[in-house]
C-alpha positions as CSV (number, residue, x, y, z in Angstrom):
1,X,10.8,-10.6,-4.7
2,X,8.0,-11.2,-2.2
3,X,4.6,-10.8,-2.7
4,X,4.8,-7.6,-0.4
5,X,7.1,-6.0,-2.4
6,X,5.1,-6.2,-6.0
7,X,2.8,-3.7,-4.4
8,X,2.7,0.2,-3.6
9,X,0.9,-0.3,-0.3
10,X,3.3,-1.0,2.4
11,X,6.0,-2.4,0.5
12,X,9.5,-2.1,0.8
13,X,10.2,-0.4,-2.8
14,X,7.5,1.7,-2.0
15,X,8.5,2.7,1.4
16,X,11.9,3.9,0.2
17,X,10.3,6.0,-2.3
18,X,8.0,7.5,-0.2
19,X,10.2,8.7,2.2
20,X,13.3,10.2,-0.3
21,X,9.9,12.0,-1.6
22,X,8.8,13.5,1.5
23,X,12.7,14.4,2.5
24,X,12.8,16.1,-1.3
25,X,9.6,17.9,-0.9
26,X,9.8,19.4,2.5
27,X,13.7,20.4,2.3
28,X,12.1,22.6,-1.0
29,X,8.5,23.4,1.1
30,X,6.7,22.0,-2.1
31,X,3.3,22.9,-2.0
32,X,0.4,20.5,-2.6
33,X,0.9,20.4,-6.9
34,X,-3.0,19.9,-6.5
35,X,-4.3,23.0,-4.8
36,X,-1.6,25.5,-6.9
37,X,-2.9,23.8,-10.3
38,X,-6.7,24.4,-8.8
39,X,-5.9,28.2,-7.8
40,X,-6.5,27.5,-4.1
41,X,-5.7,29.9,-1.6
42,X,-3.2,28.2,0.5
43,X,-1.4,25.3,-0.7
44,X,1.1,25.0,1.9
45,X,1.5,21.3,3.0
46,X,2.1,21.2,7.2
47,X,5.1,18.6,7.1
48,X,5.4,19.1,10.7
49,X,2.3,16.4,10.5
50,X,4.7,13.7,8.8
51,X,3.2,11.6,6.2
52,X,-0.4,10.9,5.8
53,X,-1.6,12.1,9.2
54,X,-4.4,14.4,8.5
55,X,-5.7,16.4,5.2
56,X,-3.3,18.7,5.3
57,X,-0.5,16.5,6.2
58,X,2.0,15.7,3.0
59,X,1.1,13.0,0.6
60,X,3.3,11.5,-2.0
61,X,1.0,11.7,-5.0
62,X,1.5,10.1,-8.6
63,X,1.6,12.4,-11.2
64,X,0.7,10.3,-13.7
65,X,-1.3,7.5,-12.1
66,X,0.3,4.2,-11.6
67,X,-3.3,2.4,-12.6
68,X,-2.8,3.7,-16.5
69,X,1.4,3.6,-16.1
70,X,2.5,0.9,-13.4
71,X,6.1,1.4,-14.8
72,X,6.6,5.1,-13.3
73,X,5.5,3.5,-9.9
74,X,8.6,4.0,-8.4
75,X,9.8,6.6,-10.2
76,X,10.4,9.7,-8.1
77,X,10.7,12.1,-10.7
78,X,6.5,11.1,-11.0
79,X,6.2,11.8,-7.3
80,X,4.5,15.0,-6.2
81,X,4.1,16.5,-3.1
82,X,0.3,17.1,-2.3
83,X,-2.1,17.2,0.8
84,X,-3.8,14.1,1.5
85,X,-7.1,14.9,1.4
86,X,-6.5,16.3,-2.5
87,X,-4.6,13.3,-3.2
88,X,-7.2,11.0,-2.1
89,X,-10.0,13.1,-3.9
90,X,-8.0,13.3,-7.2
91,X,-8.1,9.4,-6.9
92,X,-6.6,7.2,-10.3
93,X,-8.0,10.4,-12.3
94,X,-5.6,12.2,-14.7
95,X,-3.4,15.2,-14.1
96,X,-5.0,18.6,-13.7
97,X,-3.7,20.2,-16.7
98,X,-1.2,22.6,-15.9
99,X,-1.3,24.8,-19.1
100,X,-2.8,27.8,-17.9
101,X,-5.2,30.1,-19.1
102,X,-5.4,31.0,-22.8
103,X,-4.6,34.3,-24.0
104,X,-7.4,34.9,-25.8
105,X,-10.5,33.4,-26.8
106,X,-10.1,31.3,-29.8
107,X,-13.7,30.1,-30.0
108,X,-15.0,34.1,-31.1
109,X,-13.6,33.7,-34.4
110,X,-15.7,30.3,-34.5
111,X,-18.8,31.9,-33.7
112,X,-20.9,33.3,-36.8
């Protein structure tokens, strides 16, 4: 294995990945994960952009990050299609919690 192909950034494992992720994601029109677990208005991704070509433009985005689990790297089932420009904002932060809103209030019966 060369040097090249240890990392995420342009190497080859990586590329393969990438690309079987953006052929999953737009044959489903997968919204940006980012912007439907935020409540945005429109989280449609414009594949017609390709990969990485502008903020709305598809993004393959680690669900968990790589930087706290390198070995789901290359796991596709961790790959999620987002815009660029929320990928890059969400950065090596966590997951957006995707449990919802709670049915109630739990904290009133806290309160004295």
């Amino acid at each position: 294995m060369t040097g090249r192909d240890r990392t995420r950034r342009g190497g080859t494992r990586w590329n393969v990945v990438k690309r079987q992720a953006f052929e999953r994601d737009r044959a489903a029109n997968a919204p940006c994960w980012i912007c439907v677990a935020e409540g945005a208005e429109d989280p449609t991704i414009d594949y017609s952009l390709g990969y990485s070509t502008g903020p709305r433009a598809y993004e393959a985005d680690h669900y968990v990050p790589v930087h706290d689990h390198p070995e789901l790297e290359y796991d596709l089932a961790n790959i999620r299609a987002a815009h660029q420009s929320c990928n890059r904002r969400r950065g090596k932060r966590a997951s957006i919690s995707q449990l919802g809103s709670p049915s109630r209030d739990w904290r009133r019966g806290l309160r004295g």
